[in-house]
N, C-alpha and C positions, 0 to 999 in steps of 0.2 A: 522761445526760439533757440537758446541754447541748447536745450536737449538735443534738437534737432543737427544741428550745428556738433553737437559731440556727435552723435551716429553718423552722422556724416563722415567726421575724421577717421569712425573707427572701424567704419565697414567699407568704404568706398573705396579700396585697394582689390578687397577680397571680391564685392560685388563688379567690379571693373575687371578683373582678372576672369570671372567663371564669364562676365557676358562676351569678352573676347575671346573665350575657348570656344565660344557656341556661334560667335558671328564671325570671326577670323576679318574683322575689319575696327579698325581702332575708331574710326570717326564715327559709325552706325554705335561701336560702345560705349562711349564717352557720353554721345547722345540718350542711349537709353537707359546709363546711369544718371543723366539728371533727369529723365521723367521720372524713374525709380523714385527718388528722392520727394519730388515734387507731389507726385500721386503718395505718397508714405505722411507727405505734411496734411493732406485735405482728407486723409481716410486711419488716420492713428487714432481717433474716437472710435473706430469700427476695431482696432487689434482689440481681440477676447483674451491673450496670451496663450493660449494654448498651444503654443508652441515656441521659440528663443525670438528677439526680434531681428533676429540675423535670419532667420530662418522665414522669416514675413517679410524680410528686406529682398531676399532671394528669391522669391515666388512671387515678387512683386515684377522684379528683375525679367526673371523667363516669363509673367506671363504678358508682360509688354512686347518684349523677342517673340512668342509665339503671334501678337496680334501685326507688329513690323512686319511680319515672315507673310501672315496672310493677306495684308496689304497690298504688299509688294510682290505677291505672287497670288495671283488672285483662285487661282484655283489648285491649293495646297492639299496634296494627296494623303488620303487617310494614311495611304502606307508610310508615305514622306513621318508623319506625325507619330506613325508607330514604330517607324525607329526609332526617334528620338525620344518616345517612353523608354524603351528596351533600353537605350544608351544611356537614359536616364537611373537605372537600375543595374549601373555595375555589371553590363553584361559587357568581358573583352570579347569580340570577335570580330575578325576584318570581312566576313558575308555576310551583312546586318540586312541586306536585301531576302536572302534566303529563312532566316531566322526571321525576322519581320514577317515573311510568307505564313510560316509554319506559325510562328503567335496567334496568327490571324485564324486557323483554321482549329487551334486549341482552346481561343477562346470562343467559339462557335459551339465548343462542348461544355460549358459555364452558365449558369442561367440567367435570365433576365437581367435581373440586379446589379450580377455583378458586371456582366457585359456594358451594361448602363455608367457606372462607375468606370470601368477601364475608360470606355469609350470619352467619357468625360475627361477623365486626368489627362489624356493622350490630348483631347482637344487645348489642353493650357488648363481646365475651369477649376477655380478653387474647393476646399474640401468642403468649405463653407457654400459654397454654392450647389455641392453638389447633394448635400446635405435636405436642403432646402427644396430643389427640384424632384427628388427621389423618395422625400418623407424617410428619410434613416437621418442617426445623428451622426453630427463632423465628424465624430469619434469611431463610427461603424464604416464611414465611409474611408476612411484611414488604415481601419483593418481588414475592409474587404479588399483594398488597394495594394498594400501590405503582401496577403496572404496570396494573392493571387500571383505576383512579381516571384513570391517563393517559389508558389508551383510551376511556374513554368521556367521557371531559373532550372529547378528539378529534374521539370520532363528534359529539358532543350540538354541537360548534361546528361541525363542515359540514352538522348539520342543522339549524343556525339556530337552534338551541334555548337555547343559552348564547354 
């Protein structure tokens, strides 16, 4: 329980901070840094490491905010969701509706796979999860996720858009 107890001290500033960027409500963040915590105590036999435990505490973090978000709004639009992929990927631009559009119709030119992937990460599902539904490994699913956020990082700046 100490370990526990030190991650707690050493992340739960940073993990408080990024979930109040994303919920702009102190009481809903505070809240869903202690399920963060809580779901981290009953599923840390399930961490592979394959990636920092800040980095598992984080994705524990949004994908609790994505399931609060569809809760409480029960019928949560794909578009809604793919903004906040895009947002999630370092894209600045204050038309994220319009960008969001054009994603949509760029990755319509991507095949199966990867659309499946996008489609997932956008939903919150982990790389582990997606991994497992798709038959590719965590790791393929990382760089189709990856490579894809590139390209259309890419197109979206020769089309003026970002």
């Amino acid at each position: 329980m100490k370990q526990i107890e030190k991650l707690y001290l050493e992340y739960k500033q940073d993990i408080y901070n990024y979930l109040l960027s994303i919920t702009h409500n102190q009481t809903l963040s505070e809240d869903l840094l202690s399920e963060t915590f809580i779901k981290a105590i009953y599923s840390i036999g399930r961490f592979k490491g394959n990636s920092s435990i800040k980095t598992w505490l984080f994705s524990i973090a949004r994908h609790l905010w994505l399931q609060n978000l569809r809760k409480n709004k029960p019928a949560v639009e794909y578009s809604d969701l793919l903004e906040l992929y895009i947002a999630d990927s370092a894209f600045d631009n204050f038309n994220t509706k319009q960008i969001a559009h054009r994603v949509c119709e760029l990755l319509k030119t991507k095949d199966e796979q990867v659309q499946k992937v996008v489609s997932m990460r956008v939903d919150g599902i982990s790389y582990c999860e997606i991994s497992e539904k798709i038959g590719i490994s965590e790791n393929s699913a990382r760089v189709l996720d990856f490579r894809t956020k590139k390209w259309l990082k890419s197109v979206l700046k020769k089309e003026e858009l970002i």
